[in-house]
N, C-alpha and C positions, 0 to 999 in steps of 0.2 A: 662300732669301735673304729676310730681315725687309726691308721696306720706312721708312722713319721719315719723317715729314711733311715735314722739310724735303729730303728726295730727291722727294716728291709735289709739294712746292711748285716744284722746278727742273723736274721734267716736264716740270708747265702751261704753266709762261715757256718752255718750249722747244716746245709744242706749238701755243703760242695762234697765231704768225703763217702757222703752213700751215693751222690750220681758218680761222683769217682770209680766208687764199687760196683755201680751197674755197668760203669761204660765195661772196665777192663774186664769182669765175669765174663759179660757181651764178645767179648774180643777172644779171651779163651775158649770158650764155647764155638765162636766162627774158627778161630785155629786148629781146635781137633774135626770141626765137620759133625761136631753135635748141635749146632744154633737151631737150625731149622727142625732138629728132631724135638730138640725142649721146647721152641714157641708152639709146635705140633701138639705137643704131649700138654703142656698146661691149657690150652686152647681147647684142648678135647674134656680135660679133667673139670674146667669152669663151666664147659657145656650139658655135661654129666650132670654137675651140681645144681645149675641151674634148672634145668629138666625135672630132677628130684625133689628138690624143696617145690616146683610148680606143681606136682603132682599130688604131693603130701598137705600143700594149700587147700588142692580141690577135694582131697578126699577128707578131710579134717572140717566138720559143723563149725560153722560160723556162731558165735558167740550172738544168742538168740537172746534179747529182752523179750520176758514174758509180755501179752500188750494185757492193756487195762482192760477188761470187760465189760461193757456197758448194755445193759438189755432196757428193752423198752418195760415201763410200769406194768401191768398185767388188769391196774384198773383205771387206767387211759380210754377214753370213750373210742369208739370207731373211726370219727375223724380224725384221732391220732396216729392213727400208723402209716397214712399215705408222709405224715409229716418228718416221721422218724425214718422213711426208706429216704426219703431228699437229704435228710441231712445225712445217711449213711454216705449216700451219693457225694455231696459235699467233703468228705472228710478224705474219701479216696482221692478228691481231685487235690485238697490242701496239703495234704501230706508228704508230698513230693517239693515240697518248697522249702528251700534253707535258709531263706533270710525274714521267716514269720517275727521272732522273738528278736530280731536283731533292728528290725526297723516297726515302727508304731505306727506308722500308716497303713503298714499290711497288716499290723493285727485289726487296728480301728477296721477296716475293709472286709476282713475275714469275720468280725464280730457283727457286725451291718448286714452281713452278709447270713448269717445264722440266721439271727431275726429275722430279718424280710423273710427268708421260705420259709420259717415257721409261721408266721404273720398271717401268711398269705393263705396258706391252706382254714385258718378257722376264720377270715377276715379276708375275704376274694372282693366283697361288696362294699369295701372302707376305701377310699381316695391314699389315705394315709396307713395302711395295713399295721405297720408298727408302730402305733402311736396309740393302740387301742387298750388303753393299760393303765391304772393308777398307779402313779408317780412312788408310793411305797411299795409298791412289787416288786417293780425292779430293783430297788437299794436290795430287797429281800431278796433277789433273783441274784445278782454279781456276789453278795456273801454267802449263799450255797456253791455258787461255781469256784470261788475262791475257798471254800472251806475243804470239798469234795478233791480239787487238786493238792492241795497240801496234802490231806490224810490220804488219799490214793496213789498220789502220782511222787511228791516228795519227799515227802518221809520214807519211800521203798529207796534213795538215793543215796547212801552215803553221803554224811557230811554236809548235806546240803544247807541245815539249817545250823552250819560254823560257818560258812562261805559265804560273805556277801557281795555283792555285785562291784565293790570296790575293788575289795581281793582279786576278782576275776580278771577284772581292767588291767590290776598290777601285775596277774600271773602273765596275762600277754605278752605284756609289756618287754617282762624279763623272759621269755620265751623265744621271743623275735630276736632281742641281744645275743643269748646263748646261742639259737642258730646259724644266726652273723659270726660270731669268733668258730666255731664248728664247722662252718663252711671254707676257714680260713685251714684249719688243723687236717681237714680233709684234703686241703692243695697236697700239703707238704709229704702227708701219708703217702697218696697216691703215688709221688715224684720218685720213692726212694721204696716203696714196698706193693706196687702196682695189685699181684694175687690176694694179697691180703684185704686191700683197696675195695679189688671187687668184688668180694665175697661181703665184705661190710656193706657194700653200697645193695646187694641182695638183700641181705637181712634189714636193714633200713627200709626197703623200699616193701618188702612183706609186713612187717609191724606196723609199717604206714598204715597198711590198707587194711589193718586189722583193725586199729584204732577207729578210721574213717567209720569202719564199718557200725564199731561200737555207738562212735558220735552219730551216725543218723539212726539207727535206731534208738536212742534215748531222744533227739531228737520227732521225730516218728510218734513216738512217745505222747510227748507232751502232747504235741500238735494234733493226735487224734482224742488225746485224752479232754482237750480244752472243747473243742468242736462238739464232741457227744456231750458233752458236761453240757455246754450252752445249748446246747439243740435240747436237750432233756428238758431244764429249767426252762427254756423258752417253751416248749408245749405246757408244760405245767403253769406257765402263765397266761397263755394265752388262750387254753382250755378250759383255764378258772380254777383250777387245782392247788396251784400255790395260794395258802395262807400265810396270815402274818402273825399268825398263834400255830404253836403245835399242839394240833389237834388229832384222835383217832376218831374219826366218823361214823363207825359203827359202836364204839364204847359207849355211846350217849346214845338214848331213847329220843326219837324226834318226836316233837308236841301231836301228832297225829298218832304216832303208834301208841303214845301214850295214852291218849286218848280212849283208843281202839280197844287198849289189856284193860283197861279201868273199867270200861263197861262191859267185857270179855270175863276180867275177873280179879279180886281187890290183889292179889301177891303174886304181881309179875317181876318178872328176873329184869335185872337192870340193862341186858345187851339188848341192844337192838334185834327183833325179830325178823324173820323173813314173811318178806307177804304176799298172800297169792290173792288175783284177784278170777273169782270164778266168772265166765260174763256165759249166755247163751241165749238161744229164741224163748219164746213163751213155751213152755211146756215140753222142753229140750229134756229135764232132765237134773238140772242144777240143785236142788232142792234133794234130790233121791241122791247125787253125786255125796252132798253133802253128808248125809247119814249113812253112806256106807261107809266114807271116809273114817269118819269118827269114831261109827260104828256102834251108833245110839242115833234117836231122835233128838236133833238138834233146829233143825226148822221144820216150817210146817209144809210139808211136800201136799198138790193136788193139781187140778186142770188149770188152775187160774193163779199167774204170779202176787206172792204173798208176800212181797219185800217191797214195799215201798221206795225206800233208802238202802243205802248201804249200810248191811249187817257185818259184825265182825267175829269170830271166834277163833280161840284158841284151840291149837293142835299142835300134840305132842305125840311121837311117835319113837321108836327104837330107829338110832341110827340118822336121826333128822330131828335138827337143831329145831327150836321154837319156832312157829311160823303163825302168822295171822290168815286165817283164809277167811276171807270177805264175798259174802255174796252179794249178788246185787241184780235189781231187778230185769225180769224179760225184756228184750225187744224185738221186735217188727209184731208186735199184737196189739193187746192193751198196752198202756205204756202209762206212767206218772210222771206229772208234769216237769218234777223235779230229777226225771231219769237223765237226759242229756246233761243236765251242769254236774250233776253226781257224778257221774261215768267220766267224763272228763278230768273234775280234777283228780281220780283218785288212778288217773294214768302213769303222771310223775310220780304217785309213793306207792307201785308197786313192784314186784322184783319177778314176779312169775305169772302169767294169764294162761288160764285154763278157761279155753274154750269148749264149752257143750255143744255136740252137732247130732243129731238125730239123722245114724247112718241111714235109716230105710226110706229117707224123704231128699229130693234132691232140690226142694229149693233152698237153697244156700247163699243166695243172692244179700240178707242182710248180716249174715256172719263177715263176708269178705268186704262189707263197707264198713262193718265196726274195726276189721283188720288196719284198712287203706287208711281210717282215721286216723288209729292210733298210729301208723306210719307216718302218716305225713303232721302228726303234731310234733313226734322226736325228729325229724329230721325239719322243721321248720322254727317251731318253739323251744324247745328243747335238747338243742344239737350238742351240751356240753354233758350229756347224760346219756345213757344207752339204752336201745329200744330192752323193755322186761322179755328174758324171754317165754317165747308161745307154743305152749303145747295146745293138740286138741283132741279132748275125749268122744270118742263114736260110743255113741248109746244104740240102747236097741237094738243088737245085733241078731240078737234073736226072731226077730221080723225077717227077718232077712232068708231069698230063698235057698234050700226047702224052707218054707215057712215051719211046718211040723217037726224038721231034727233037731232036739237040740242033745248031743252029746261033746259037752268040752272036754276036755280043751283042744283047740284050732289054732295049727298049724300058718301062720300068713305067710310067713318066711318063704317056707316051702309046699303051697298046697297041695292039696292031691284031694279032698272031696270038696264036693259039691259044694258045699257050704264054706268051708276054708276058702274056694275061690272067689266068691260072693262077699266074703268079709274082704279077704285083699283087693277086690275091685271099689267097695265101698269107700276104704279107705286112701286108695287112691286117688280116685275122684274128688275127696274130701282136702288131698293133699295139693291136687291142680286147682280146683276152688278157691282154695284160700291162699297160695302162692306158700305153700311149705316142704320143711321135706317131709317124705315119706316115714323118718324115724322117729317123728315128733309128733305121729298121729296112733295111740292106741287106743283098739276098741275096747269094751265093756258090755256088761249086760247085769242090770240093776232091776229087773221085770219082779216083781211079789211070788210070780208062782216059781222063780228057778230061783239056786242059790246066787249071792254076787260074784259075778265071774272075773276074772282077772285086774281085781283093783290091789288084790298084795302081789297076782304074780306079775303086774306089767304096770300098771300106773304109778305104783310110790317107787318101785325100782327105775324109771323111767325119767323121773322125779328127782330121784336119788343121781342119777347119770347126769342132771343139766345143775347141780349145784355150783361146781365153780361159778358157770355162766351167770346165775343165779347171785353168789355173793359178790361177784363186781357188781353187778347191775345195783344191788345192795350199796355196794362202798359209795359209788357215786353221788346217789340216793338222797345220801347220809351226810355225802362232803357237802351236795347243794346245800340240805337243811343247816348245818351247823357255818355255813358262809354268810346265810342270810341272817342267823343270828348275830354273825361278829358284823357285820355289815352294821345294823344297826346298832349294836354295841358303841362301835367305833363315832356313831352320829351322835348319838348321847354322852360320852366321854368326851368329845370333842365340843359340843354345844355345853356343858358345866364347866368346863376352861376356857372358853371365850366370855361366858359368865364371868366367872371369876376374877377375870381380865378387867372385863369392862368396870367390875366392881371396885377392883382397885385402883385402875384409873379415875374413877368416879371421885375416890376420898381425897385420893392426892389431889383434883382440882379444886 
């Protein structure tokens, strides 16, 4: 706002008779020898005050936005959590910056910036780390981040969706004005009413800092809420997660399990089952594991493996959802020819391995190569998917010395006889063998002439304990299979519309 002289000359005339009134106060005040006591005494009274409201600032909670919560998925494979701790890292360091949303370089920078450390953890061996992606993901990827911040972050906002980025311009606009003439009306206060002056320029300058406070936390806000949002969908893309259909991954029977229930048994339930895959040496025990499980004769148990192939049955139990347990035949003995291609593919569709290990015998030499395989197929082949996890059953424990006691139940936790110590060094040895832990090794004893020893009080409860781990291993499973079907969905939708095309270009020439 321009000032012009004759608004300066109404000022004066408007100001002259309160300095008038200061001077002469001033002057009675020094005549009686009270001046010094009153600038004294208001001088102490503003100091007072200020002191007070500074303390009442500190002890009074700062106007706290709740922040946005974001957790990492819970069926994200293993390589996604080093990815999700960098972008946490990330978000601490972006958050301190106040001009993200006010300049687009810094977002474009902060957004490049996501991607690449996500990139780079599932794509270390790519030239171009974030480049590694079909071109429809991403459109798919920016409208979850864009839908996720509205419904999360916007909507909790007052008024945000009446206010548009116009409005905002003009609220400034007229802001800065109002300031300007406020800074002018602030001279003249001060000139003719100084204590009141300062007391106002207090309280101003408190509400400031309250407001500021407000602004970067909502600020704050956005900026960690944008950052985890993108860091999320960018794992989910780059992990192989995000589809371009919504889909549930376990609602749908994959063409293997189906397979498996159909010759298992005609009226299978339509969820996807859990599937254990039983693996062991020749004569471990697998076959006897089987029938105790069940708790009927279900294959044919003897000295010599009697699976050619991979067998599948269903098992239902109290308290444990449908599950396929598949046997399949021995190795390091007799072996069929078709046992290595078998055992391999049926790595990726399982969700649980139950290893048979014959505690009284210590070579163990080809259990931990069937281990290190399946290791290094997930971790080289199959890195967007999680290793099944591996329990292992000790058989035989009864062998074990005293050969002649057997009175159960044995104590591992805490031994104290002879035999209790025998089974816990058994099963340790079994747990440094195979590189596990300790809790994911329970013994057994399935011998003809004893009864079957802890397959209800430690194997299915055991069982029962690694289910979570169990149904991600599952979700993933399930996400591949029903990927590879839109995969090729999408090649066949795609090829009958270029058909299409061509056909109609064909008539019009």
């Amino acid at each position: 706002m321009q000032l012009t002289r004759f608004g300066i000359f109404l000022g004066l005339l408007f100001l002259l008779p309160w300095l008038a009134l200061i001077v002469l106060g001033g002057r009675w005040l020094w005549e009686h020898g009270w001046l010094f006591y009153s600038v004294g005494a208001i001088t102490a009274f503003l100091l007072l005050l200020s002191a007070l409201l500074r303390w009442r600032s500190k002890q009074t909670k700062a106007l706290v936005i709740e922040p946005l919560v974001i957790t990492p998925n819970p069926n994200w494979p293993d390589t996604a959590l080093p990815a999700w701790a960098a972008i946490d890292e990330l978000a601490k360091t972006w958050s301190a910056r106040t001009d993200l949303f006010s300049d687009q370089n810094n977002l474009l920078k902060l957004s490049n910036e996501v991607l690449i450390t996500v990139a780079k953890q599932f794509h270390a061996d790519s030239k171009h780390p974030i480049m590694e992606f079909p071109l429809p993901y991403l459109l798919k990827l920016i409208v979850l981040v864009c839908e996720d911040i509205q419904h999360e972050v916007l909507d909790k906002i007052p008024g945000s969706h009446a206010v548009s980025v116009g409005d905002l311009l003009r609220y400034k606009q007229w802001y800065d004005t109002l300031a300007t003439m406020k800074q002018a009306v602030d001279v003249g206060h001060a000139l003719f009413n100084w204590p009141s002056a300062a007391l106002g320029k207090i309280r101003s300058s408190l509400l400031g800092k309250g407001l500021n406070l407000v602004t970067d936390e909502l600020r704050q806000r956005l900026v960690n809420a944008y950052i985890r949002k993108l860091g999320y969908y960018a794992i989910q893309l780059y992990s192989g997660q995000l589809t371009l259909e919504a889909i549930a991954p376990t609602d749908t029977l994959t063409q293997y399990a189906q397979q498996n229930k159909t010759q298992a048994e005609q009226d299978a339930k339509s969820v996807e089952p859990l599937r254990i895959l039983i693996l062991g040496q020749v004569s471990a025990g697998k076959s006897t594991l089987i029938n105790a499980l069940f708790g009927e004769i279900k294959s044919a148990a003897g000295l010599l493996p009697t699976t050619p192939e991979i067998t599948p049955y269903v098992l239902e139990r109290d308290g444990l959802q449908q599950a396929i347990v598949l046997d399949s035949p021995g190795y390091g003995g007799l072996q069929h020819d078709k046992v290595p291609l078998a055992l391999k593919q049926e790595w990726a569709k399982v969700d649980v391995v139950l290893m048979v290990c014959n505690a009284a015998q210590a070579a163990r030499e080809a259990d931990a190569q069937q281990l290190n395989a399946i290791r290094r197929y997930f971790q080289e082949e199959r890195q967007n998917q999680t290793l099944p996890v591996i329990l292992v059953v000790a058989t035989q424990i009864d062998r074990l010395r005293p050969v002649r006691e057997w009175q159960p139940p044995y104590n591992i936790q805490d031994p104290q006889r002879p035999k209790e110590h025998s089974i816990r060094q058994a099963c340790a040895a079994i747990a440094q063998d195979l590189t596990l832990s300790l809790d994911h090794i329970v013994p057994i004893c399935m011998a003809p002439e004893h009864a079957a020893y802890n397959i209800e009080e430690g194997l299915i409860p055991l069982i029962m304990e690694q289910l979570n781990d169990a149904q991600r291993v599952r979700y993933l499973r399930c996400l591949r299979h029903q990927q590879d079907i839109s995969y090729w969905k999408h090649w066949k939708q795609q090829a009958l519309q270029a058909g299409q095309l061509i056909l109609k270009l064909g008539t019009k020439l």
